[in-house]
TIDOPA-522807 format. One record per atom (N, C-alpha, C): residue in one letter; x, y, z; atom name. Coordinates in steps of 0.2 Angstrom, whole numbers. Layout:
N
   type       X       Y       Z   atom
      A       X       Y       Z     CA
...
//
This chain:
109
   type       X       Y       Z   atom
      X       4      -6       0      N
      X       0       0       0     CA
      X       4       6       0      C
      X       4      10      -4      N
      X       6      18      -6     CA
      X       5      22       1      C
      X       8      26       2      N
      X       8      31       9     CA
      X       2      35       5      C
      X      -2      39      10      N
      X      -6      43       7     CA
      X      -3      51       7      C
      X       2      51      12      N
      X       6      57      14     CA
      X      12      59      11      C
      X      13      63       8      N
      X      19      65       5     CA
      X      25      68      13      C
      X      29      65      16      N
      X      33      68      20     CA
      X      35      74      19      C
      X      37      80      21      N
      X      37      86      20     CA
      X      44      89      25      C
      X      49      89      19      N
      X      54      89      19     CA
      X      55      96      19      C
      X      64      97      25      N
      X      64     104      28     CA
      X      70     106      25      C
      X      73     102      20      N
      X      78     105      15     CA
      X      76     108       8      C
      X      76     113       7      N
      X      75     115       0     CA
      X      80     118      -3      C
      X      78     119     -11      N
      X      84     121     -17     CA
      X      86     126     -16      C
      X      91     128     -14      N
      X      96     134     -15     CA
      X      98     135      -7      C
      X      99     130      -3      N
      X     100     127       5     CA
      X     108     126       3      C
      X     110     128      10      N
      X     118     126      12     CA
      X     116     124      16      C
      X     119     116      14      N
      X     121     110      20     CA
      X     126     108      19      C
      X     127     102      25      N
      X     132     100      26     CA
      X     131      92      26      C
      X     138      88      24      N
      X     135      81      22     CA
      X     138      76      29      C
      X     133      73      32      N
      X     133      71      39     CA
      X     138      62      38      C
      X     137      59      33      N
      X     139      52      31     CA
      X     142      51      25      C
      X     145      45      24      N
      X     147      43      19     CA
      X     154      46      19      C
      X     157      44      11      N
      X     160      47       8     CA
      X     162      53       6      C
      X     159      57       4      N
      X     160      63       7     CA
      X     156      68      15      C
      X     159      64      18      N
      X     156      67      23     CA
      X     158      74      27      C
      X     156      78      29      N
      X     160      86      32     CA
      X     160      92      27      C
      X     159      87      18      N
      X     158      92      15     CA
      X     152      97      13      C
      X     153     101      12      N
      X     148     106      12     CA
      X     147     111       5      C
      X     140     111       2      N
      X     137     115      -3     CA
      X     131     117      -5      C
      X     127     118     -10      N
      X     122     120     -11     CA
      X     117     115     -11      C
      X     109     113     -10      N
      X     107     109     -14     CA
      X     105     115     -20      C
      X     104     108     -25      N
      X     104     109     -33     CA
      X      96     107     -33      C
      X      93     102     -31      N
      X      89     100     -32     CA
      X      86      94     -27      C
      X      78      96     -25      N
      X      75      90     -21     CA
      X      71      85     -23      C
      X      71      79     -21      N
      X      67      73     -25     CA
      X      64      73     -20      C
      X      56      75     -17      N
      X      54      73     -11     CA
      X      50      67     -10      C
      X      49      64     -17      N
      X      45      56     -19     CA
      X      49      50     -17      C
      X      54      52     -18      N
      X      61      49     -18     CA
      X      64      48     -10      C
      X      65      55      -8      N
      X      68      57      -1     CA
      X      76      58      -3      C
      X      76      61      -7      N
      X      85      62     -12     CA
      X      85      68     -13      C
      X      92      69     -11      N
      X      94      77     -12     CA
      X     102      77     -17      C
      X     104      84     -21      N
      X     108      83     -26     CA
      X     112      90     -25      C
      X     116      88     -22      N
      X     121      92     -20     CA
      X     125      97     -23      C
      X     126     100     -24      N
      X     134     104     -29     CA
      X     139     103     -28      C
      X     144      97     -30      N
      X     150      96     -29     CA
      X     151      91     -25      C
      X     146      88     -25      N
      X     144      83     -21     CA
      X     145      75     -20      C
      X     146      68     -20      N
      X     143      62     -22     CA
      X     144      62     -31      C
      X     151      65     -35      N
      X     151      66     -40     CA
      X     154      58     -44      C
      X     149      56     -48      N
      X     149      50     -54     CA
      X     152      52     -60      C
      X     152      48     -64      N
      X     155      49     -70     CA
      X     151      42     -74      C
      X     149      47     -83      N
      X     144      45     -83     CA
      X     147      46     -91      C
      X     141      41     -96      N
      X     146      39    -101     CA
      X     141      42    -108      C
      X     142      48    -111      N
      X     137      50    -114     CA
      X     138      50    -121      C
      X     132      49    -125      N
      X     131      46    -132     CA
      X     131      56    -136      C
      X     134      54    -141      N
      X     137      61    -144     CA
      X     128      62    -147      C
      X     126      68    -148      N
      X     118      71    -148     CA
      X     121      79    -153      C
      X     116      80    -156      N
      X     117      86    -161     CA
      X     118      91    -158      C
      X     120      93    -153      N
      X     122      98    -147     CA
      X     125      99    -141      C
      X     125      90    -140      N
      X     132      89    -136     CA
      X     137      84    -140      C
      X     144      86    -136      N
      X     148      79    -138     CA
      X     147      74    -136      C
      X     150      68    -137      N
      X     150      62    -132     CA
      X     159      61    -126      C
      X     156      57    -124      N
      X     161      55    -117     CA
      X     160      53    -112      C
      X     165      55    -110      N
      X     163      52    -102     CA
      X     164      60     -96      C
      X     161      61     -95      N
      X     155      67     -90     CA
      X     156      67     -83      C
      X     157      72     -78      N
      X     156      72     -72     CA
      X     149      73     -71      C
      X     144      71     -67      N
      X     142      76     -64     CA
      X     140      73     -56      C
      X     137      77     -51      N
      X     133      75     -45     CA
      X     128      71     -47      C
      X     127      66     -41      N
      X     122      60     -41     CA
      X     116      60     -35      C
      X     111      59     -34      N
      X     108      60     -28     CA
      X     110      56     -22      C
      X     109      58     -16      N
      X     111      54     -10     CA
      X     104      55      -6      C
      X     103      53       0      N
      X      99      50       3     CA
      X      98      59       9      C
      X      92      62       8      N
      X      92      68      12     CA
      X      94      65      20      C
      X      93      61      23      N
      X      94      62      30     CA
      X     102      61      32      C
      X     105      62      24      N
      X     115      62      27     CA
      X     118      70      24      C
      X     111      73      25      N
      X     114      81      27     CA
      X     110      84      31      C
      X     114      91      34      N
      X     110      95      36     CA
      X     111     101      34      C
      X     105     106      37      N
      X     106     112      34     CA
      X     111     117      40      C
      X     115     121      39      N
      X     122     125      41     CA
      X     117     132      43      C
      X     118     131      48      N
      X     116     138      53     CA
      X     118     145      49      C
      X     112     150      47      N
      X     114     154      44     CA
      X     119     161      48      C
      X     116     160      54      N
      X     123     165      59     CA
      X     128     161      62      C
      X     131     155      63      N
      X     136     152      66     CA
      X     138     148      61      C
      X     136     145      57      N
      X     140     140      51     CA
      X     141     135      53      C
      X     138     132      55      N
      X     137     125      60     CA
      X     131     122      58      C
      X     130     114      57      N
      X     125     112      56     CA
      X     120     111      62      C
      X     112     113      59      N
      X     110     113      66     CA
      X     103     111      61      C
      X      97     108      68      N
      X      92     106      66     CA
      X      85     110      64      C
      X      81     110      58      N
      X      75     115      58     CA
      X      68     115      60      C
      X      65     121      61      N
      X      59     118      67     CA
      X      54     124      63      C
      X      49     122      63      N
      X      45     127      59     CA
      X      38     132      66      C
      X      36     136      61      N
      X      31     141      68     CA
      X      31     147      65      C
      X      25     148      65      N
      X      18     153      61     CA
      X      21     161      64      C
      X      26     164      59      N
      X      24     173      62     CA
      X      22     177      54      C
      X      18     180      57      N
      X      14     187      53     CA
      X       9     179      49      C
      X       8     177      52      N
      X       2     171      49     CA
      X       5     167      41      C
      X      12     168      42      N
      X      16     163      39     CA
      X      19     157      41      C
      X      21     151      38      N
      X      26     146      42     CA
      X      32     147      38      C
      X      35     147      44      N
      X      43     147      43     CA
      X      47     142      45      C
      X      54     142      41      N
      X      58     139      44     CA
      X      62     143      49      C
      X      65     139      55      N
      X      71     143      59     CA
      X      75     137      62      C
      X      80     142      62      N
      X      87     137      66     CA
      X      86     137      73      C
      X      87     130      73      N
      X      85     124      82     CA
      X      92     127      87      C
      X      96     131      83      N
      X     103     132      88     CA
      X     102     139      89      C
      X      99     143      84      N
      X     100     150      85     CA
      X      94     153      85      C
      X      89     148      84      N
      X      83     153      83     CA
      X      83     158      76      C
      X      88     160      74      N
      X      85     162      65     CA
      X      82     160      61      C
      X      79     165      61      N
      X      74     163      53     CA
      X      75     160      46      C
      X      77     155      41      N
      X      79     153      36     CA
      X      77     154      32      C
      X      79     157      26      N
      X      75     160      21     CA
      X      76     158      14      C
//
């Protein structure tokens, strides 16, 4: 049986994180892209493959870098006043939801 619920994921596109596991762990950059069906996040400079491409009337062919998706719960998001990864809690001001940081209390924007 299908979940009726779509989980509701507190990292979004154009987010500095930090990558908590793996192989590249400790490193830190943009997300590019969220897959929330998935639970996969696409990092910038990230979990970088190499990928084998068929020559096309506007690309060449070769062999390609680029980043791969990884699993959202091996980053976090980097406190935007201390630079440290820190956890996200959300809470309604001017009758909005917002995100803010669990370590500083700032607002994420």
């Amino acid at each position: 049986m299908k979940n009726r619920f779509e989980p509701k994921w507190k990292i979004k596109k154009g987010d500095q994180v930090v990558v908590l596991a793996g192989e590249y762990k400790g490193s830190k950059g943009e997300v590019l892209r969220v897959f929330p069906k998935k639970g996969k996040v696409l990092v910038e400079d990230v979990n970088i493959v190499k990928k084998h491409q068929k020559p096309t009337n506007d690309k060449p062919g070769g062999i390609i870098e680029q980043p791969a998706p990884f699993d959202i719960s091996n980053v976090m998001l980097i406190d935007p006043k201390s630079g440290e990864p820190t956890r996200v809690g959300r809470r309604i001001e001017d009758g909005k939801l917002v995100r803010f940081s669990k370590k500083s209390g700032e607002i994420i924007k």
